[in-house]
Structures are given as C-alpha cells and as structure tokens.
VOGU-3710 file (C-alpha; in Angstrom, 3 decimals, decimal comma):
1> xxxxxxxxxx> 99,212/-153,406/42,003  102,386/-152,429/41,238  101,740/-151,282/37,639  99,029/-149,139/39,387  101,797/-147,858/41,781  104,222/-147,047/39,380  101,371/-145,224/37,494  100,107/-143,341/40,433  103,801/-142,603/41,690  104,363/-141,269/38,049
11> xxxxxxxxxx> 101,103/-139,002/38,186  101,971/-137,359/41,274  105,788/-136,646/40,032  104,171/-134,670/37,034  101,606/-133,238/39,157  104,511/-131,884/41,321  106,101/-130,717/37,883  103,239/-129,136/36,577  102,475/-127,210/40,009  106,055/-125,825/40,442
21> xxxxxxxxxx> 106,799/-124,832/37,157  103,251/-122,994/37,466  103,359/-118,975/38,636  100,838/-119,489/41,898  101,862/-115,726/42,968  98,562/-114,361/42,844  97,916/-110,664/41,404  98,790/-107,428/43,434  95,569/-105,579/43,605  96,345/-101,774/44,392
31> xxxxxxxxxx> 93,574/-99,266/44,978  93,886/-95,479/44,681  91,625/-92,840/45,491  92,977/-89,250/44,884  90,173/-87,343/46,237  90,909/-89,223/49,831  93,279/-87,549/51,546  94,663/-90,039/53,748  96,765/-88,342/56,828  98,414/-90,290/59,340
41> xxxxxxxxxx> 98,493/-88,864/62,906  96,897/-85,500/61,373  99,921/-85,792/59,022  99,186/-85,485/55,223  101,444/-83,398/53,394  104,896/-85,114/52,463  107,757/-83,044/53,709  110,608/-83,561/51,414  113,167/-82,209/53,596  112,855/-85,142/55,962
51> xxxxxxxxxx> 113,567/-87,415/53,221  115,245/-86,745/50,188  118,971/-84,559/51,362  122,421/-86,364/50,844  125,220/-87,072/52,976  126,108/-83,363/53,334  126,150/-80,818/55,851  125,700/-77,753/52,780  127,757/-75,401/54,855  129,295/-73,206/51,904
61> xxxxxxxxxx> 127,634/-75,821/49,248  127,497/-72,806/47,273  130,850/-72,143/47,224  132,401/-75,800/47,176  129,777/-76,795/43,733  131,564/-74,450/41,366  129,746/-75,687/38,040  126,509/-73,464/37,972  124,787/-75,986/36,018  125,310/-78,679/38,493
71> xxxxxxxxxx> 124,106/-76,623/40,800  120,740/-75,977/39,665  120,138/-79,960/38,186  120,764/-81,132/42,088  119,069/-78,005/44,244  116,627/-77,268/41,974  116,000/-79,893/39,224  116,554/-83,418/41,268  115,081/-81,085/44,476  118,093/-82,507/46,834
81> xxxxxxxxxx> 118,338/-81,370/49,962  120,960/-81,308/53,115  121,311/-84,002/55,875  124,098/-84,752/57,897  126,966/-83,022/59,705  129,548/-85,375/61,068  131,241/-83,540/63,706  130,991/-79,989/65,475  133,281/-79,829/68,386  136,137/-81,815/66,700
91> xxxxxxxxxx> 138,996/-80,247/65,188  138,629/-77,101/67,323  141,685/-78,324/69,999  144,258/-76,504/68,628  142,295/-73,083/69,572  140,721/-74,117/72,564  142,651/-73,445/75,818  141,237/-74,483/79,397  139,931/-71,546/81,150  142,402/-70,625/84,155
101> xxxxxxxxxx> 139,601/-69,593/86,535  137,740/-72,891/85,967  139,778/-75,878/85,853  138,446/-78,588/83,051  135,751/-76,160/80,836  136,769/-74,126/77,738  137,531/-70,549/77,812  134,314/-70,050/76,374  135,073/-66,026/75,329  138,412/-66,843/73,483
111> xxxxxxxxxx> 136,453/-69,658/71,642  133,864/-66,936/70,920  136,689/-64,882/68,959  137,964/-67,750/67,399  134,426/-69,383/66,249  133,250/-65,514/64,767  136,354/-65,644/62,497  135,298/-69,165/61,071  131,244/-68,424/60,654  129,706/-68,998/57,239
121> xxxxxxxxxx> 127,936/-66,429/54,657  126,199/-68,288/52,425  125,448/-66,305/49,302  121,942/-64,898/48,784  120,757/-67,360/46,174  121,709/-70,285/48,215  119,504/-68,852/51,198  116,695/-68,129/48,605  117,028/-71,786/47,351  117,321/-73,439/50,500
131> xxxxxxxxxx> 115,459/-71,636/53,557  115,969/-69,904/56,424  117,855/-72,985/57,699  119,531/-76,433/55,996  118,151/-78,585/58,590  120,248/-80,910/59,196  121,203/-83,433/61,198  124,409/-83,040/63,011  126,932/-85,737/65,358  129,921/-85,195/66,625
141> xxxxxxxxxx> 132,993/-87,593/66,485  134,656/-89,714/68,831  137,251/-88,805/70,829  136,843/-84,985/69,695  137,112/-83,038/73,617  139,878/-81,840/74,946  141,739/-83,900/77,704  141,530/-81,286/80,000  137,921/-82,221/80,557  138,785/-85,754/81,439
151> xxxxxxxxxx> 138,494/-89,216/79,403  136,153/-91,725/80,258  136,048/-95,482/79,608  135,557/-98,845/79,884  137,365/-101,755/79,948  135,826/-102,666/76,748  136,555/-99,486/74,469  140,250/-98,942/75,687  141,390/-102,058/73,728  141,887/-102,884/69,900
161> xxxxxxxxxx> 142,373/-100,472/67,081  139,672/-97,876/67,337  139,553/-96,939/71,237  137,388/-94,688/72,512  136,956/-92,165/75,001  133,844/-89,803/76,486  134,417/-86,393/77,936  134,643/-87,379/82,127  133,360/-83,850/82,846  129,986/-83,823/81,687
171> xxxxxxxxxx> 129,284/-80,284/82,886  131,654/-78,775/80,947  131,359/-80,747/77,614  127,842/-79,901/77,406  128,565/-75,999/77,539  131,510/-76,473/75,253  129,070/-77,697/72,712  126,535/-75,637/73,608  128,904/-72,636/72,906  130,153/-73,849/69,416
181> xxxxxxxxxx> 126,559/-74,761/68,066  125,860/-71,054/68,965  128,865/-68,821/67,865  130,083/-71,241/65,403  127,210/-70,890/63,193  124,619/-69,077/62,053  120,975/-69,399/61,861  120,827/-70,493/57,977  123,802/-73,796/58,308  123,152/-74,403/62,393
191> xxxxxxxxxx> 122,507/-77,912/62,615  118,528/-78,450/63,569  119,269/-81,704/65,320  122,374/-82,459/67,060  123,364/-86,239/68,683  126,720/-85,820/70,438  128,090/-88,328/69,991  128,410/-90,664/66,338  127,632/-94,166/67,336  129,161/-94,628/70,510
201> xxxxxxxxxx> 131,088/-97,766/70,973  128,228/-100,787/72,992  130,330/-100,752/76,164  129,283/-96,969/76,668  125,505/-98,949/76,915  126,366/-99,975/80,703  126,114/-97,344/83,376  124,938/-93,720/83,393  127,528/-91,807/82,453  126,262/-91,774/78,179
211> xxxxxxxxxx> 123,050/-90,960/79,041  123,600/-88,378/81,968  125,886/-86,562/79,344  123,259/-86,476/76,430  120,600/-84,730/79,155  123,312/-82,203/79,951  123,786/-81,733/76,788  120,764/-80,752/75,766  119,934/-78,800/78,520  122,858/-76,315/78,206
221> xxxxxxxxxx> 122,005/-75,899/74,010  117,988/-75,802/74,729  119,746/-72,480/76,838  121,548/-71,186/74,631  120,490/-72,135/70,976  116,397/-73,127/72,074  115,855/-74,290/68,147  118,243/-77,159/67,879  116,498/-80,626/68,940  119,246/-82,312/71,095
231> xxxxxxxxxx> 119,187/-86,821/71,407  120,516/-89,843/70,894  122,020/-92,084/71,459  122,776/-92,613/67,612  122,925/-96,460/68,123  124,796/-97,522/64,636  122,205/-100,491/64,145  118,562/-100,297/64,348  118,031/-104,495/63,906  116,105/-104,008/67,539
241> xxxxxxxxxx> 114,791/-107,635/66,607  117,717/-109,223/66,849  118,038/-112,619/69,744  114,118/-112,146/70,246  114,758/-108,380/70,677  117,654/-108,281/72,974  118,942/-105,365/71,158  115,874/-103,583/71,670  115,855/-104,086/75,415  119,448/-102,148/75,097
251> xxxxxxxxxx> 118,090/-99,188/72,796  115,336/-98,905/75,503  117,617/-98,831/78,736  118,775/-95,471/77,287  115,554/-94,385/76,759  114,520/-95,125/80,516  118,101/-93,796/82,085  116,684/-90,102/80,029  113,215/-90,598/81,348  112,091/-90,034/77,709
261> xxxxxxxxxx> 112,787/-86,463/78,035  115,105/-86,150/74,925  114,025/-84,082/72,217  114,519/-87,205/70,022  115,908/-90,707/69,684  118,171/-92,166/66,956  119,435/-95,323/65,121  120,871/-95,786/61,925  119,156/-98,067/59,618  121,822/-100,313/57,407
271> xxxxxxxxxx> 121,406/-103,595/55,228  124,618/-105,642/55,422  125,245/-108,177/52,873  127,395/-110,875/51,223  127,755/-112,565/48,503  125,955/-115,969/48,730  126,426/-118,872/46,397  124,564/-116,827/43,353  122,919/-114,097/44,888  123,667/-111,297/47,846
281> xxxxxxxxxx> 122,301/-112,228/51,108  122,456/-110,872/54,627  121,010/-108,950/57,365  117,710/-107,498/55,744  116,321/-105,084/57,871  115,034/-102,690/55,033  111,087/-103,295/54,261  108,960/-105,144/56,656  111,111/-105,629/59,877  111,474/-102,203/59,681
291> xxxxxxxxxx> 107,688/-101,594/59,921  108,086/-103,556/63,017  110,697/-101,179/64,422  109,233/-98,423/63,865  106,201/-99,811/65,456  107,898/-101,223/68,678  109,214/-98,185/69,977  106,895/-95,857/70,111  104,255/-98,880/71,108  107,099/-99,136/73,929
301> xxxxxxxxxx> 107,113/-95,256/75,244  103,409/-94,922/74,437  103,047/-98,034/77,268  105,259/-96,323/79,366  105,429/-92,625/79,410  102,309/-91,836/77,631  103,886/-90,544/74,048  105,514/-91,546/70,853  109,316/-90,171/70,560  110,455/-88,287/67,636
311> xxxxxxxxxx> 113,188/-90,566/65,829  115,839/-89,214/64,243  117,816/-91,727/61,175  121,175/-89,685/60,631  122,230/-92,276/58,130  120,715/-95,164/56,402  121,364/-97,594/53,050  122,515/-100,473/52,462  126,054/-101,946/52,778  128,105/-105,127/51,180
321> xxxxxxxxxx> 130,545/-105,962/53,989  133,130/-106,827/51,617  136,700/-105,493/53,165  139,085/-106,463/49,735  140,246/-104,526/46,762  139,539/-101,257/45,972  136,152/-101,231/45,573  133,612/-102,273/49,002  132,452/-105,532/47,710  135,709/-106,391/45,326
331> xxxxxxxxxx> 136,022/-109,788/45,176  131,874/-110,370/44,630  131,750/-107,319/42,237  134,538/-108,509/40,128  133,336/-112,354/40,006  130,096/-110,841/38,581  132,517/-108,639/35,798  134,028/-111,446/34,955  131,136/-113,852/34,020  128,510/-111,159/32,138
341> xxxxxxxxxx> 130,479/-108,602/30,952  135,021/-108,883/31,237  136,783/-105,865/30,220  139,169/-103,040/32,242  139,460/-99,310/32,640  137,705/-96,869/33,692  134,158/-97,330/32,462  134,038/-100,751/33,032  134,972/-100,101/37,000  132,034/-97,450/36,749
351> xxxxxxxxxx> 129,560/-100,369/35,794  131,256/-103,061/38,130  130,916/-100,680/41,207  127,045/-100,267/39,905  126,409/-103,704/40,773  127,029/-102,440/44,853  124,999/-99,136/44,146  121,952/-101,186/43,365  122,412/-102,553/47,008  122,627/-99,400/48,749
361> xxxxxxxxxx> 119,633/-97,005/46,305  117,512/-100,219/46,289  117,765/-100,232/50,261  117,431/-96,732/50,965  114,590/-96,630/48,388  112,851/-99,360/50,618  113,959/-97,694/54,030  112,365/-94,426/52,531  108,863/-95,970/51,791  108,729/-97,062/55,197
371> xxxxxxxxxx> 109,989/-93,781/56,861  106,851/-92,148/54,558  104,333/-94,580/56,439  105,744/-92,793/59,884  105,740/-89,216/59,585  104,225/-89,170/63,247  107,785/-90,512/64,498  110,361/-90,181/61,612  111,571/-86,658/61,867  114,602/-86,661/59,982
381> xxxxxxxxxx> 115,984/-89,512/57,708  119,172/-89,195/55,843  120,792/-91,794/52,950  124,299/-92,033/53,051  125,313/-90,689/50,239  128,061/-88,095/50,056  128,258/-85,087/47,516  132,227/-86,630/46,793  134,879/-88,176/47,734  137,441/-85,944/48,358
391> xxxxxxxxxx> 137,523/-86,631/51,904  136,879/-89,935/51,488  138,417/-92,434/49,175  137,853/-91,680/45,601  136,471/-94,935/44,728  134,386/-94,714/47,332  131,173/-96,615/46,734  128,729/-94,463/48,477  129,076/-90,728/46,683  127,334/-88,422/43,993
401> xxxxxxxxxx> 130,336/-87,720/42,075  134,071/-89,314/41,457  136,844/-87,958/39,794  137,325/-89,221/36,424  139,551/-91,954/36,571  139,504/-91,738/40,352  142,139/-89,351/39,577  141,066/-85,611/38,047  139,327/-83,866/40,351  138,670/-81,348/37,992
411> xxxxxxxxxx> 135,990/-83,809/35,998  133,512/-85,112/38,240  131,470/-88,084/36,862  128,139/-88,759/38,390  127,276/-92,074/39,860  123,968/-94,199/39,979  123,758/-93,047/43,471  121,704/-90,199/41,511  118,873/-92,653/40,540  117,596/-92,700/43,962
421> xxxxxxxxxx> 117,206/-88,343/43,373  115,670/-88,939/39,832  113,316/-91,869/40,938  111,371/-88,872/43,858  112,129/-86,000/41,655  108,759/-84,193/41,998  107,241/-86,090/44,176  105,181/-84,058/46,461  101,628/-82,731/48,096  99,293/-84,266/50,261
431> xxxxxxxxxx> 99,130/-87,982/50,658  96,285/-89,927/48,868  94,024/-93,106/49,807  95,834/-96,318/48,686  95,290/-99,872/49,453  97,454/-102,972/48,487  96,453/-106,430/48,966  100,611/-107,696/49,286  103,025/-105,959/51,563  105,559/-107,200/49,397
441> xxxxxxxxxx> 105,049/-104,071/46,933  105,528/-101,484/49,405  103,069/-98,294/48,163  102,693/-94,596/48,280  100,400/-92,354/46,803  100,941/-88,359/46,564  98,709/-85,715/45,177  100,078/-82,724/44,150  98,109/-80,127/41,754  97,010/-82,191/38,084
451> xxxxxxxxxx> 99,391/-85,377/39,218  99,773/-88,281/41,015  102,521/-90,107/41,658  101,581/-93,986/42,349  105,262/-95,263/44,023  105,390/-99,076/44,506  108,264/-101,086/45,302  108,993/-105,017/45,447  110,683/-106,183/48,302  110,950/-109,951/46,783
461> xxxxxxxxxx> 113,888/-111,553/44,657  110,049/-112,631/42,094  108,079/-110,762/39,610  104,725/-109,436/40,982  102,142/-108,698/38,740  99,763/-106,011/39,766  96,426/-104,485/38,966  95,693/-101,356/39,748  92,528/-99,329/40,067  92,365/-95,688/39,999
471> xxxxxxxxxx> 90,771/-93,068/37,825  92,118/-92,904/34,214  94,639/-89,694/33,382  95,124/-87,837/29,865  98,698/-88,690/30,512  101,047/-91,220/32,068  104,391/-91,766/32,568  106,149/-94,342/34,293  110,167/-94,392/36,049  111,758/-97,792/36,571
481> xxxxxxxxxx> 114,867/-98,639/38,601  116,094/-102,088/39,257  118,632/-104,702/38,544  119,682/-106,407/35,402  120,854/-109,684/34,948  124,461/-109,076/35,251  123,448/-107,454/38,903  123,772/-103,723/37,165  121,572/-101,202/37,960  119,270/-99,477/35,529
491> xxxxxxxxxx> 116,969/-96,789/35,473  114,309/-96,206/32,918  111,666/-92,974/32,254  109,242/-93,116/29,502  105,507/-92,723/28,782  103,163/-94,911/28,354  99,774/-95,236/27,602  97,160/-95,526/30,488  97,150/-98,948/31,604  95,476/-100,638/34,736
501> xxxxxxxxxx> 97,602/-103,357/34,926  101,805/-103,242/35,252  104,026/-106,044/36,328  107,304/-105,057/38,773  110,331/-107,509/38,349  112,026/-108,912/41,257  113,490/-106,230/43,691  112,252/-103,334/41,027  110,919/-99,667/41,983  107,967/-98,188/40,034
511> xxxxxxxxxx> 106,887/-94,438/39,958  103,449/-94,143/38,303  102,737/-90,313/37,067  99,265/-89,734/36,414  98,362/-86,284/34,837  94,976/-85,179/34,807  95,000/-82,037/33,465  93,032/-80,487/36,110  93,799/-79,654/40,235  92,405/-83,004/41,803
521> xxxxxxxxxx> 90,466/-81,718/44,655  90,532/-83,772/47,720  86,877/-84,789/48,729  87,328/-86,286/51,979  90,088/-86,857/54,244  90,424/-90,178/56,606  93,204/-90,146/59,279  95,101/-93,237/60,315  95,727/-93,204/64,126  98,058/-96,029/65,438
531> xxxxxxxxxx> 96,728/-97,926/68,168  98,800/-99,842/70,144  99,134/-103,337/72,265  99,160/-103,073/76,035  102,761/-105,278/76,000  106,163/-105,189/73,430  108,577/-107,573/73,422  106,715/-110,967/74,689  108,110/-114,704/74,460  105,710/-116,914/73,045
541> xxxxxxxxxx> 105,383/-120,286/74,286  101,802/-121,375/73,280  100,502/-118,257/72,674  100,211/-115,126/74,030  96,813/-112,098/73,808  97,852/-108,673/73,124  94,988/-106,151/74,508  94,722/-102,958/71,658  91,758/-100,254/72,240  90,567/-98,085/69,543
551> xxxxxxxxxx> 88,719/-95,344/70,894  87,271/-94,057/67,359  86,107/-98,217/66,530  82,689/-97,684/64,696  83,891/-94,703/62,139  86,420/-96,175/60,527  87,394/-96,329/56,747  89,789/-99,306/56,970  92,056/-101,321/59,689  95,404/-103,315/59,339
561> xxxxxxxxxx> 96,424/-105,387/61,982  100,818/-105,158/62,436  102,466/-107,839/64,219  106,377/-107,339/65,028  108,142/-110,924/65,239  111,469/-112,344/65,855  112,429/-116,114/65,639  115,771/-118,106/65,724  117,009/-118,856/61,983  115,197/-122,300/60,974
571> xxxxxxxxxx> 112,000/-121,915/62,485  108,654/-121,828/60,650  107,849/-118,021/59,325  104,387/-118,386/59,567  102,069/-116,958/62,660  98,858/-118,255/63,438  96,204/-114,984/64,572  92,889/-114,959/66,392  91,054/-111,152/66,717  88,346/-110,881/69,163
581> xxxxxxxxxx> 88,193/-115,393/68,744  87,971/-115,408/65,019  90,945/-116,547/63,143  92,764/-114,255/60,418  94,520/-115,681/57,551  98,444/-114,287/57,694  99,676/-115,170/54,661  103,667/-115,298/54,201  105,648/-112,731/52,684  107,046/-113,449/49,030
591> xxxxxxxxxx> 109,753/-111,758/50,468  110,989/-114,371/53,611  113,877/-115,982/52,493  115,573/-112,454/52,041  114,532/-111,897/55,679  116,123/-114,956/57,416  119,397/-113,251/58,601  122,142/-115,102/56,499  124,262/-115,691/59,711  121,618/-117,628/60,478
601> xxxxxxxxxx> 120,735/-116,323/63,712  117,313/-115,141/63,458  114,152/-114,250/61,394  112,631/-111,044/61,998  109,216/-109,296/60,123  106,253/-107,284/60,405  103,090/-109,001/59,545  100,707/-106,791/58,105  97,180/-107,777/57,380  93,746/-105,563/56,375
611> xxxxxxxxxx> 90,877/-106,106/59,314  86,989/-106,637/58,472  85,940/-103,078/60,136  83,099/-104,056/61,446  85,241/-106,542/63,639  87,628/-104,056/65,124  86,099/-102,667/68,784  86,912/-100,305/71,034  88,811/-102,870/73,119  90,097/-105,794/70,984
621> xxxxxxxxxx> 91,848/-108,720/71,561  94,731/-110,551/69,251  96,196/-113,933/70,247  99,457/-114,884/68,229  100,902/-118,059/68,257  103,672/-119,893/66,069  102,861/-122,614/64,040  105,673/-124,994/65,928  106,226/-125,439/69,668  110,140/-123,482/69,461
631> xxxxxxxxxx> 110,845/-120,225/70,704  109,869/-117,013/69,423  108,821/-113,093/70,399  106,049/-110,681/69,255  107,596/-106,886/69,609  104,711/-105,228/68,941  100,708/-105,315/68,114  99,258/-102,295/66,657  96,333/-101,725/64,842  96,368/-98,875/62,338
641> xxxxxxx> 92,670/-97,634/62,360  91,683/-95,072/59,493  89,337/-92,757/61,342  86,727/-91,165/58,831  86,976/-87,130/58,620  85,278/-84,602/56,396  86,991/-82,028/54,995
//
C-alpha cells in the first residue's frame, strides 16, 4: 500500500505539473459584421471630439504652436482635438473691483471693459480646422473669487496645506461667472461645458451650500450664454464601488440635493498605482469596473427621475503615486533602469519616464473603449495629457512635448504620450456589429468608407489568443502598442497579410485596418437599448432578485446581461446567476487579480455575459448571489438588448 501511495501521490504531483504548465486560456472568438450597423441608444456614428482632444483649452493654439509642421501632424494628421480649460474666473482679482451700489457682486460693466481687451481672435485657418467652437470642457480653480463675496468652509478644508474656500455669496458668484464666460470669450474658444468648481475638497459633500451654488450657477449662464452646459460636481475619483459603494451613495447625494436638473454630471476617471514586488499594482478602475460605473448611475437616475444624465470626464488616465525624484514614479522607474537597461543622460531619462507613460496611454486607452460603449451618457471625455510643460514642470510625466534636456525650450521633443493619438488616428464612421466571447479584450468596430478598423484591447497581465471572423479585405494593416519586457512602451504599424487569427500579449492594444476597396454599405442596423434593474446598490446576504423589463423582448439580435459588484479584498470573485430560474455560467475575468484594489480594501467589476435571446422577456428576473456566505453589493443589473431595425 504504500508503494501504491507513493505512486499515486507521485501521479497526481505531475498531473498538477502537467496542468499548470499547460495554456487552459481558451481562444477569444471575435465576430464582425460591417454591413450591421450597430447604434446604441439611436447612437451610431463615433464622434471624435468627445474622445480624442488633449489636456488643452486651444485658446490661441494657433499662435502658441509656432512650428507649422507640427501644427498640421497634431490638428490635422494625428486628428487631435481640444479638451480642458482649468480655470475661468481665476486670475481676474486684480481687475475686478466690488460694485459700490451692490455690496459683495462684481462691477459687472468695468469687468466688461476689462474682459473685451483680453478676448481671443483666432486666425482663420484655425477656425477652418477646428469649428465654429473648440468644445471644451472648462473648471474653474479653487479659491479663485474675490473675498468681497464671502469665503465659505468647513472645519475640514480650513486645515493642512491646501485649504480651501467657496464663494459665501452664491448669488453673486454665479453672475460673476456668468459674466466672464460671456464677455471673456467668444463663440469659437467659449468653453461648451463649464463645472465651477475643479474637484472640490470631500468636506464641501455635507450640506447644501456646493450644490445650491452649482444650480445658481447654471441658471445665471443658461441666461446669459444659453449654449454652455453648466454641472458638476467634478468629484476627482469616479471608484463609486468603493466600501460596497459608499462612494457612490456620496456622488448621488449631489445628484438628489440638484434634483437631477444639471445639464450634466462629472467625475474624473484615474488608475493609481505602485510598484508591487515585480509588477505595478493598485486601484484599477480602468476596464470592467468602469462598465459598472457607467452602468450604476444612470440605472440610479433612470429609477429615480425617469432619465439617464449626461456625464461629463474632464480628465482621465492613469497615475503612479510615486512622490520622489524628479520623475512621478522615481524610485520604481529607476529600479527598472537599473536592472534591463543602466545608462544616464538625456535619452536614457526619455526611455525610463516611458516605463510611467505606458501606465497612463494604456489606461486612458482602456477608459476610452469603455467611454465608446456609452455614447448615450459620456458626453465629453478628456485624457490628461498636456500640449507642454511650460506651466508645469518640465519633466512632467503627463505632456506631448518636453524641452530637450528639460532645459531648451526652443527644441521640443515629443513623448510616447503621442501613441495614444497615433493608435485612433483615423478612426471614424458609423459603428459596426461586433461580438466577443471574453470581456477581457475590450472591442470596437468602426466603418468608415472602404475600411474598418477592428480595435481590441487586453485588460489582463496574459497573452490572449483570438480568432476572428469577418469578411476578408484586399488589404490589412495592423498598429500595436504595449509593453516590453523592461516595462517600456512600444508602438508598432505594419501590414500584414489577411489573417483570421492574431494573438494580443498581456496588457497590449490592437488596431485591425481592413481595406476593401469599395464603400461597405451598411445592410441593416440593430440598436442596443439599455435596460435597467428596478434597484442599485443592494447588500447581498444570500441572494438578492433584480426585476429588468425589456419592452422590445421578442425582436432582438443579441442580449448581455451586466452585473456591477463590489466585495471586501479576499473574498471569492466569482458570482453565482439565475435568469428567469435557469442558471448562467459567469465565468471569471483573466483580468481579477489586477482588479483586487492593492490596499486591499475591496474588489470591484462588471460581469458581463451574452443571454440566449429567446430567454430574455419583457419582464425578467436575475438572482445574484456570491459563492461564500461574506459580505458583498450588486450596483447595478442591466441588460443591454440589441433591438432589430431595418435600414
């Protein structure tokens, strides 16, 4: 017996061998169909405006990008718009003066003199290249009114280094910005939307007084200047997930102390991260828990106020929180140098600070395909990435451009932060029928004229190996952007013969370009309506049934079922699913161990899973339970039901 021990003891070690050292990751099958035209909410063309603008307000852009050639490879080459404006009332104190007849508001008609003097004419090939207006996203900075109008606090945001204030006279703040976004602009640079405030400091949350200023706000512009979209409250983290979605419950009390009535809501979207033993690790919220966000809160005002909010992302990307040295991310950046490739100088900081611009064009590259799948909401989303530095630090990790040798501002040098530009460039028309059987590789598919652009992106550390079917193309190109070895970013753009079959490396971004010669004429078009669960944010004990009608169930193309979850750090990731009493296999994301928050507080994701159609009803139910007996919340349950249209 125990030669027959030792022997069976010895068979299941190399059984265990054999299985792990065997690739079990089962192939990606994509599906594309470019005569489908696949809208979402009646939405099918992609607008790049809403997507692909830098960190930059492009008032006089024009004037400030002297080299011609430059010029034209950003505006009309890499197709780069404008995004952001940070501030519009600050740094007009020393010309304001309080008006003498009304104690506490601006003399609005000496502004008015002062603001015509300062008023931008942007040349007449800038306005040809860019619009009859930038749009652009604009918030102003703290601390920026006059004292005359009053400072309001808090106990909390009167202490430590970076205390902060809000105008106490609400009345007259609102007209003084009011006033500037009118006179101080004109129509071409005058910011589209407009928070007033850059993410105000959390002990603003409590009381009225943050939200009673944003209405004001926007009812004094929406009199003067009826074209700029006035909200808020430009929260600086959009993790709504976070302690089984207490955050959320504090982005929500804002919503409910405006009565919804905003012209839009906002959040920035950020990936923080460390370095972790061998690898970065952090707070992921890039990918799939941000398909739950962007789920739970419209799901939330839908349930309460009948509609889905426009949201507003002023900045997003991804960020190593890394305070030492020159460079963010020193000390992590330069142990990396060190081991794959030692040297000094100039070029060799270029490629060390590459290893943290992976991070950031990787993220926004993965907050971007999910701001795509939401064009219903998403009305605006800008990457943080600035034009240059010279208002910034020049090493600073998150710009186009830095002076050569951080030092001669008269020779930019471009950063990788342009990958992220060259990766889209072209990417355009109406959006196109595509399937994926992993929502690990994230997937697009755009239409415009002979091409298509296929865009699939890994959110896992792993190689995925995909198959995809579409229709063969004369021609075929493919772009590449990832991370080597030594943590480096590269970026590849070749062609390639037509292939059906492609394999994306860990944490790599694929752009497929399929010519074929001809217009492809769309054939059909099917229309994805989001339906969503009568509840949001739910503790599960045993398990809880979410109640989701689709009024158009009998007609439809395809279903997915999305399931928002939060659970404490250590719990088990997987979620057991019945729809309308028959169970549905949820299988776990390749991606999970990048999603368990490396402060170990929480796990947070979006489980997305296809639906037999001719299961889905007009009222359906969906029980969720955890696979263990500790705590745990769905946000939200949404079904996304692709309605059949003809053309």
């Amino acid at each position: 017996m125990d030669k027959l021990h030792r022997f069976l003891c010895v068979l299941a070690a190399l059984v265990i061998v054999l299985f792990v050292g065997y690739d079990v990751h089962a192939t990606v099958n994509i599906t594309v169909d470019p005569e489908i035209t696949r809208s979402i909410q009646g939405i099918s063309e992609l607008d790049r405006t809403v997507y692909f603008s830098m960190c930059d307000s492009g008032s006089r852009f024009d004037k400030r990008c002297k080299d011609e050639e430059m010029y034209d490879y950003l505006i009309n080459e890499l197709g780069i718009v404008f995004g952001r404006r940070l501030g519009v009332v600050k740094g007009l104190k020393s010309i304001v003066e309080e008006d003498p007849s009304r104690p506490g508001y601006v003399n609005i008609e000496l502004l008015k003199k002062h603001l015509g003097k300062r008023r931008y004419r942007p040349s007449d090939k800038f306005i040809n290249d860019m619009g009859e207006n930038l749009d652009v996203a604009a918030h102003g900075n703290h601390n920026s009114y006059p004292e005359f109008m009053g400072k309001h606090t808090t106990k909390d945001t009167i202490s430590g280094d970076h205390a902060e204030y809000l105008p106490e006279n609400i009345d007259a703040a609102a007209e003084f910005s009011a006033a500037v976004l009118k006179y101080g602009y004109t129509d071409f640079d005058r910011p589209a939307y407009y928070e007033p405030i850059n993410e105000p400091h959390w002990g603003f949350f409590k009381g009225d007084h943050l939200a009673d200023w944003h209405m004001k706000t926007m009812e004094a512009v929406h009199e003067s200047t009826p074209d700029v979209k006035v909200g808020g409250f430009c929260m600086s983290v959009s993790y709504m997930y976070r302690d089984l979605y207490r955050v959320f419950r504090g982005y929500v009390d804002f919503i409910d102390k405006t009565d919804c009535k905003m012209d839009f809501y906002s959040f920035h979207v950020y990936d923080f991260f460390k370095w972790e033993g061998d690898n970065y690790a952090g707070r992921v919220t890039s990918g799939l828990p941000l398909e739950g966000v962007l789920d739970i809160v419209p799901n939330y005002t839908v349930n309460k106020f009948g509609k889905e909010v426009p949201i507003v992302v002023s900045e997003q990307g991804g960020y190593v929180n890394e305070h030492d040295g020159d460079f963010q991310g020193a000390a992590s950046t330069l142990k990396i140098a060190e081991k794959y490739f030692p040297g000094s100088g100039f070029q060799w900081d270029m490629k060390r600070r590459s290893i943290v611009e992976f991070i950031h064009v990787s993220t926004i590259i993965a907050n971007t395909m999910v701001f795509m799948d939401h064009p219903h909401v998403i009305k605006k989303s800008v990457p943080f990435i600035l034009f240059d530095p010279y208002r910034w630090d020049p090493k600073y990790y998150a710009s186009l451009y830095v002076p050569y040798e951080f030092e001669d501002k008269s020779r930019l040098v471009p950063t990788q932060q342009h990958n992220f530009y060259k990766f889209f460039k072209g990417v355009d028309g109406r959006r196109a029928k595509v399937l994926s059987s992993d929502t690990d590789i994230q997937t697009q598919a755009f239409v415009d004229g002979s091409k298509l652009y296929l865009v699939m992106n890994n959110l896992a550390d792993e190689e995925e190996s995909v198959s995809i079917e579409m229709p063969r193309a004369r021609k075929l190109s493919v772009r590449r952007l990832g991370r080597n070895e030594d943590f480096t970013l590269y970026y590849t753009e070749k062609k390639i013969r037509f292939t059906k079959e492609i394999k994306l490396a860990g944490r790599e971004s694929v752009l497929l370009i399929a010519d074929y010669g001809r217009s492809i004429k769309s054939k059909k078009t099917i229309n994805e309506v989001p339906c969503y669960g009568d509840r949001v944010d739910v503790a599960v004990k045993e398990a809880e049934t979410f109640n989701v009608k689709v009024p158009n169930a009998g007609s439809l193309d395809y279903a997915f079922l999305r399931i928002g979850i939060s659970r404490p750090a250590g719990t088990d990731k997987g979620i057991k699913v019945w729809f309308n009493g028959k169970p549905i296999e949820i299988p776990l994301e390749t991606c999970v161990d990048r999603l368990e928050d490396h402060d170990k507080r929480d796990y947070a994701s979006c489980k997305i899973v296809p639906l037999p159609v001719d299961l889905v009803k007009k009222e359906n139910k969906v029980k969720v339970a955890f696979n263990d007996d500790k705590p745990g919340s769905v946000g939200s349950v949404v079904i996304r039901a692709a309605v059949n249209n003809s053309n």
